[in-house]
C-alpha positions as CSV (number, residue, x, y, z in Angstrom):
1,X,74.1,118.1,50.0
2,X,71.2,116.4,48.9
3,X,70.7,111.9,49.8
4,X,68.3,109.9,48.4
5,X,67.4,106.5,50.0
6,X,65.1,103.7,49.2
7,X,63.1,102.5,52.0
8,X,61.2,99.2,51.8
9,X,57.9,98.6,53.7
10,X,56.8,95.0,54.3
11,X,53.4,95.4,55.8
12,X,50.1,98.2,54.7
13,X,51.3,100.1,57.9
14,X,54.3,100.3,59.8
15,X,56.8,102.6,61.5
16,X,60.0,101.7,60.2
17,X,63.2,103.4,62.3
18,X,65.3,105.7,59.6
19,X,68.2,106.4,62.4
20,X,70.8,104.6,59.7
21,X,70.0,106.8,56.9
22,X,70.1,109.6,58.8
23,X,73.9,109.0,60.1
24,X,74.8,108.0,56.6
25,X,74.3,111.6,55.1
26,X,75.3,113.0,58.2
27,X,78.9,111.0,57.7
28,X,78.8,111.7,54.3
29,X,78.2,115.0,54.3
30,X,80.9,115.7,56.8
31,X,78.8,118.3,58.2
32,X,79.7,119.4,61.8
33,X,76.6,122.1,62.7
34,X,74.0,123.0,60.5
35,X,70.3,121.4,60.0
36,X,69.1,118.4,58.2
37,X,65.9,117.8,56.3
38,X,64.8,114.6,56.3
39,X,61.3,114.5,52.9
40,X,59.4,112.1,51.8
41,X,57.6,112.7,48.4
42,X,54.6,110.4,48.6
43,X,50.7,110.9,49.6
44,X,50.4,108.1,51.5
45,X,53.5,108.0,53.5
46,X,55.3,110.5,56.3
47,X,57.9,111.1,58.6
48,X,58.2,111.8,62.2
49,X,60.0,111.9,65.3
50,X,59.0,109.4,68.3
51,X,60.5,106.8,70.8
52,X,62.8,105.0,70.2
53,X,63.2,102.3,73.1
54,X,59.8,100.6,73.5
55,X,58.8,98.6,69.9
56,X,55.3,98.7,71.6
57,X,55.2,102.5,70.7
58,X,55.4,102.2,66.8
59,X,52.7,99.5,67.4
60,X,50.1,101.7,69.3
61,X,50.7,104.0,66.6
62,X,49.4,102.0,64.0
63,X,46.6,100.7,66.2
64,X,45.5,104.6,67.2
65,X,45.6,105.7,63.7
66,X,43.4,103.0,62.7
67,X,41.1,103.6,65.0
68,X,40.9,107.5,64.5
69,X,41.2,107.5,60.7
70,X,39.5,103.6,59.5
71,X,38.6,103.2,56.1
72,X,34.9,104.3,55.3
73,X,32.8,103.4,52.4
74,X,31.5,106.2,52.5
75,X,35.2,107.7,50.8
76,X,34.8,108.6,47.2
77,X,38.7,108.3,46.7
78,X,38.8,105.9,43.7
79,X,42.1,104.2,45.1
80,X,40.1,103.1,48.0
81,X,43.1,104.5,50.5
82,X,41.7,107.3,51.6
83,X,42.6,106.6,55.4
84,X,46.4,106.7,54.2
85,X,46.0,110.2,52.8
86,X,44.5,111.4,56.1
87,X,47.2,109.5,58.2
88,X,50.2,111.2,55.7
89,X,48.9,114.9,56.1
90,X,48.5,114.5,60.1
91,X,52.1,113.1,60.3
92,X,53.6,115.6,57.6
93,X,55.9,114.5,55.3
94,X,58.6,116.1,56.8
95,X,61.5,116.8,59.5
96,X,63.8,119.1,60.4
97,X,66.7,117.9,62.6
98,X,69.7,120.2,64.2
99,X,73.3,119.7,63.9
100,X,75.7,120.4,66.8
101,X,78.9,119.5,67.1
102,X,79.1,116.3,64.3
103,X,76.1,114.8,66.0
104,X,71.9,115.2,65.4
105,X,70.2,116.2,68.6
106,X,68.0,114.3,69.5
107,X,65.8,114.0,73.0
108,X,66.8,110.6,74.9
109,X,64.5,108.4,73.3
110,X,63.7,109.6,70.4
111,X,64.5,108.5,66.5
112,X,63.4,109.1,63.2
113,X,61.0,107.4,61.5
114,X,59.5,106.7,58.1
115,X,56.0,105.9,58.8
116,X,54.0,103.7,55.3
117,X,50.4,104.0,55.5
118,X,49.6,102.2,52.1
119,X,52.6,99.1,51.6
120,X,54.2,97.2,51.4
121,X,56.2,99.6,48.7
122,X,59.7,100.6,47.5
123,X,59.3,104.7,48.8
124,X,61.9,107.3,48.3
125,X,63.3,109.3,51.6
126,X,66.0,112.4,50.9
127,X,67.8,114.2,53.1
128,X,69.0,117.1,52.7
129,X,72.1,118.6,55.1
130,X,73.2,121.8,55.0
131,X,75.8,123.1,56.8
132,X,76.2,126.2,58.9
């Protein structure tokens, strides 16, 4: 069963927690054990896995990827984003979660997370849960 979800950024970069969508198509689906692929399909955007219980975390994120990937003049990428290509391929644009048992394991303080790394934008997220 395939889920597609809009996800709405409000600054250039943020971490923005996905945990909803991700219980929706897992109710929805009425899958009880099997895995979940949670895809974005954009250049500039990813997904990932991190803590969940400190907001500082997302926050450092941002400030660390900044820092190791800024914006150089020296890019020749005509969009002038080249730092939010770099920052999509390093976080991947993709995750694979298991199903056990109705639920998605996940380590104690961890979530799911869309991360935008050119917004504020409308961006597509799918999930896809398959059972078995």
């Amino acid at each position: 069963m395939l889920f597609t979800f809009t996800v709405t950024s409000k600054m250039r970069e943020e971490y923005i927690n996905i945990d909803a969508l991700v219980e929706e198509a897992l109710e929805k689906s009425g899958v009880e054990a099997g895995i979940m692929t949670i895809f974005t399909p954009h250049t500039t955007a990813g997904i990932t896995i991190n803590e969940n219980a400190d907001p500082d975390v997302t926050r450092d994120l941002v400030y660390g990827m900044n820092m190791t990937f800024d914006n150089k003049k020296e890019y020749r990428h005509a969009e002038g984003n080249s730092d939010s290509h770099m920052k999509s391929s390093l976080t991947g644009a993709s995750e694979t979660l298991i199903i056990d048992g109705g639920e998605v394991i996940y380590g104690t303080w961890q979530s799911s997370y869309f991360a935008e790394f050119d917004g504020p934008r409308d961006r597509k997220v799918h999930i896809k849960v398959i059972e078995g």
